[in-house]
N, C-alpha and C positions, 0 to 999 in steps of 0.2 A: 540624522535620520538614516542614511547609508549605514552608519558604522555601526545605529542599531541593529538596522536589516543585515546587513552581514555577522554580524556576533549571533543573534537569534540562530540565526542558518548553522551557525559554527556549532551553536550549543546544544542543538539539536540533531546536527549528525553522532555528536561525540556523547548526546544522552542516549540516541538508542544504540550506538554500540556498548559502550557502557555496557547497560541494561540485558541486551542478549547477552554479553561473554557472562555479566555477572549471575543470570538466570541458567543460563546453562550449567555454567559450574554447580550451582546450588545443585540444580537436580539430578549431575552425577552422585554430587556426596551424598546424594540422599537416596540414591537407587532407585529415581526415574527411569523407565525402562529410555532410548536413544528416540523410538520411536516416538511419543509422546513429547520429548523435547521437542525432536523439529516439527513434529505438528503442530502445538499448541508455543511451548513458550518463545519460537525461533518465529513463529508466525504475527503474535502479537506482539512481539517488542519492537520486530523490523516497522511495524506501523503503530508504535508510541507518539514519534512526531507528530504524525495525520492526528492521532488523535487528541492531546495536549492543543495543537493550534484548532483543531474546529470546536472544541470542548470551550475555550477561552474566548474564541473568537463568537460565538452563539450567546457567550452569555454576557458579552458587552456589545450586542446589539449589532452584530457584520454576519447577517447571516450568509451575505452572499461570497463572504471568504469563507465561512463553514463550510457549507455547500460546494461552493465551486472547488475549496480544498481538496473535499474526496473525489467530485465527477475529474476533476485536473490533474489529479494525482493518478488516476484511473487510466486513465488517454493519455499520460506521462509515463506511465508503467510498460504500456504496450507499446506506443509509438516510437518513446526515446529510448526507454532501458533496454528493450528489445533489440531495439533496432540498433544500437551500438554491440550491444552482445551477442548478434549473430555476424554483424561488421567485424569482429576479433574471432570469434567461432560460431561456425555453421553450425546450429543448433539440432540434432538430429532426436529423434522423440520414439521413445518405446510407446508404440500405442497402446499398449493397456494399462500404460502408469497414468494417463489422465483424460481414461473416458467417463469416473465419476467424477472429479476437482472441475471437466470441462463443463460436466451438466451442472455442477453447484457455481461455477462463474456465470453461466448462460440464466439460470433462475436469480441469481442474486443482481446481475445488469438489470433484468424485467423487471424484477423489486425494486430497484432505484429508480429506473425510470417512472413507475406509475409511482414513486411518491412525489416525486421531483414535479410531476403532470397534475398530479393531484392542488398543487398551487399552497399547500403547506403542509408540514412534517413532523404531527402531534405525538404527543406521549405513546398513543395506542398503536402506533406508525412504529416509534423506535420500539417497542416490546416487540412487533410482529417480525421486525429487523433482528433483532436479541437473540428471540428464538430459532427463528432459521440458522444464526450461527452455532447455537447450542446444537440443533440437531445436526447439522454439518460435521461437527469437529467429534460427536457420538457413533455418527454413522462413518467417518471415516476411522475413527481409531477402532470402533469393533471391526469390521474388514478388513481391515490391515493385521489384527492380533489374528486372525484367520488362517493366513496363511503368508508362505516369505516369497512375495509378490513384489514386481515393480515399485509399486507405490510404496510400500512400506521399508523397500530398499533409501528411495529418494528420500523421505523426511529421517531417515535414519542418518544419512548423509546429508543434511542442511543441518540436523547436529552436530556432526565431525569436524564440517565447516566453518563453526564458530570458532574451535582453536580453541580450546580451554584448557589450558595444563594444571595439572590438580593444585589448587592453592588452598590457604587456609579459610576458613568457613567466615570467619569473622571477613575477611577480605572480601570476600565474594557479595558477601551480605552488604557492604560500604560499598562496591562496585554498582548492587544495584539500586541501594538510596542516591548515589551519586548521580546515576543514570536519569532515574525519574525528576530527581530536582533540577538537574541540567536541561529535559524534555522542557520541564514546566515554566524555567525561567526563561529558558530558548523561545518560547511558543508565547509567551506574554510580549516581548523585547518583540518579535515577528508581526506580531498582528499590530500592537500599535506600531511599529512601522511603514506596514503593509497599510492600512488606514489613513496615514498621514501619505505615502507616498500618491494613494490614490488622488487625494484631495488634490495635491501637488501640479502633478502629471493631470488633471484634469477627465479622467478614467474613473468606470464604476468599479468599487470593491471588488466587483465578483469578477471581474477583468484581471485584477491582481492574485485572486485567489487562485484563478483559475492557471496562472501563469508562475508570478512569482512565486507563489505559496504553494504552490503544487509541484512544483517542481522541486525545492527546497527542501519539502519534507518528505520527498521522495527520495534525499539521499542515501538513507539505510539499507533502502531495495538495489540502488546502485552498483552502490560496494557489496553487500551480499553475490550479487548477481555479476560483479568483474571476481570475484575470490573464486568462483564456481567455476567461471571460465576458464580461468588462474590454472585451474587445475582439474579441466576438459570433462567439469559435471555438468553437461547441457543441460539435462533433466533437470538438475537442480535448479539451473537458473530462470529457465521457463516454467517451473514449480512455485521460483520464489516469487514470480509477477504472479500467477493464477493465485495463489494463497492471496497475497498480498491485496490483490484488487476483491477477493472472496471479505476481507479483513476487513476490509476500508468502507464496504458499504453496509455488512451487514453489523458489523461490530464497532465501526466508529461514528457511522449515520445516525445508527441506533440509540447508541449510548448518546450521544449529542445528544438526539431529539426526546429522548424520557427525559434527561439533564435541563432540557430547553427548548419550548417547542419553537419553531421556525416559521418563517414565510417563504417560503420560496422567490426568490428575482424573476423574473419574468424573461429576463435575456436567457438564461440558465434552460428554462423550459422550453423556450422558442428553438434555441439551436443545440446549445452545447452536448446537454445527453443525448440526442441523436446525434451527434459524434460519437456519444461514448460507446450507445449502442453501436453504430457502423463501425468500430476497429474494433471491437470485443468480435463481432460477426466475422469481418476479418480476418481476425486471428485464428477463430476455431474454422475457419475453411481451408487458411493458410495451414494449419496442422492437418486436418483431414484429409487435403491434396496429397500432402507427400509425408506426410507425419513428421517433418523437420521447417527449418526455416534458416535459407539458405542468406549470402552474404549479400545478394541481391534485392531478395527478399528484405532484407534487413535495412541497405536503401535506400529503398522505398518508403519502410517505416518513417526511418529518421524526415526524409522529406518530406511526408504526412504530414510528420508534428510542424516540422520548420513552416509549412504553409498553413498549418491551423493556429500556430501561433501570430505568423504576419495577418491572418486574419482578424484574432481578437484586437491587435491594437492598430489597427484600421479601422476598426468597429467603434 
């Protein structure tokens, strides 16, 4: 069961890389403008994993690793990724590169929360999820073709960041089937481990989700977000968590719940996404204060997480 749970984990960091370098490449040879790669195809493949495990995990019946996948992965983004990546560099923040991305995380938090409240997550639930990200990823790439703004500097550079040295097309194309079947088989191996584990350990699923599996599939945003630091693109890496948590709820919740409608856990509603809400709230004050987020700052994050997680498995 370990050696499942850990291979899942392994095959799922190494699907969504994959799958970014190989989508990236594609879209150079195809005359992608930089901008639109890292908006869109640098946005969705860092959260393939999230979406492979709550896709699989919703449709064999764990909603509460579906579910708690993205709220955990959410509260894993901000609290741990953050908060290691200002622990290496003080993250320092051009205000005007994310006073839209910060209103589209703040309205997309609201929307998971009232579905999450709502006590189940229908078909008609994930479309309204769908569309928000449609209009998000419309209303940011017309503003951005606008003019050569902050913002559209950053996803230009979460392109660059991927590293793709021009290879041949055939290559690239096998890079990215390799990627999604690594994602898919990663994420099956994951959840029935993640399942058995729970049984195991005596622990609700959504305990595991929220934890092991959210964390897990949050390797992509990780390593995205050490490469940035790597090479002193704060923006970028505080870009990669705001997309990524924008991704996660309105594009992997969504898709899940048209795929498979859900039940909400009840533990999930009583506490968790009021966490998620209060470090999303956090975060945008935390930038609003000083428009950075300092090593201290950073911290604090990480201790956040360390005590919400000694909570879940006290719970």
């Amino acid at each position: 069961m370990l050696l499942s749970l850990l291979a899942g984990l392994a095959l799922l960091a190494a699907g969504g890389e994959l799958l970014v370098r190989g989508s990236v490449g594609l879209a150079q040879r195809l005359g992608v403008s930089p901008l639109l790669a890292g908006l869109v195809i640098v946005g969705f493949g860092t959260s393939t994993p999230e979406l492979s495990t709550s896709v699989q995990a919703a449709l064999g019946g764990a909603p509460g690793i579906a579910i708690g996948n993205v709220v955990g992965s959410n509260i894993a983004n901000i609290l741990l990724i953050l908060g290691v990546s200002a622990l290496i560099l003080p993250l320092a923040v051009d205000r005007t590169a994310f006073r839209r991305d910060s209103l589209a995380l703040a309205g997309s938090t609201l929307l998971c929360a009232a579905a999450v409240l709502a006590g189940t997550i229908g078909r008609t639930s994930g479309a309204v999820l769908l569309a928000g990200l449609a209009a998000y990823v419309v209303w940011a790439y017309r503003s951005e073709r606008r003019g050569d703004d902050a913002e559209r500097r950053r996803h230009e550079t979460e392109a660059a960041d991927a590293n793709v040295r021009a290879r041949n097309a055939l290559l690239l194309a096998l890079m990215v089937v390799a990627g999604l079947a690594a994602a898919i088989f990663g994420a099956r191996l994951l959840v029935d481990a993640a399942v058995t584990l729970a049984g195991r350990l005596g622990v609700s699923e959504t305990v595991i989700g929220l934890t092991v599996v959210a964390v897990g599939t949050s390797l992509p945003e990780l390593i995205a977000c050490l490469v940035a630091v790597a090479r002193k693109h704060a923006d970028v890496a505080l870009g990669n968590i705001v997309g990524s948590n924008i991704y996660n709820v309105l594009g992997i919740l969504g898709l899940t719940a048209v795929i498979q409608p859900m039940t909400v856990p009840a533990e999930l509603a009583r506490f968790d996404v009021w966490v998620l809400l209060g470090v999303t709230a956090l975060l945008l004050v935390q930038l609003r204060s000083g428009w950075r987020v300092s090593r201290t700052e950073g911290a604090l994050l990480c201790a956040l997480f360390a005590g919400y997680t000694a909570f879940l498995i006290l719970r």
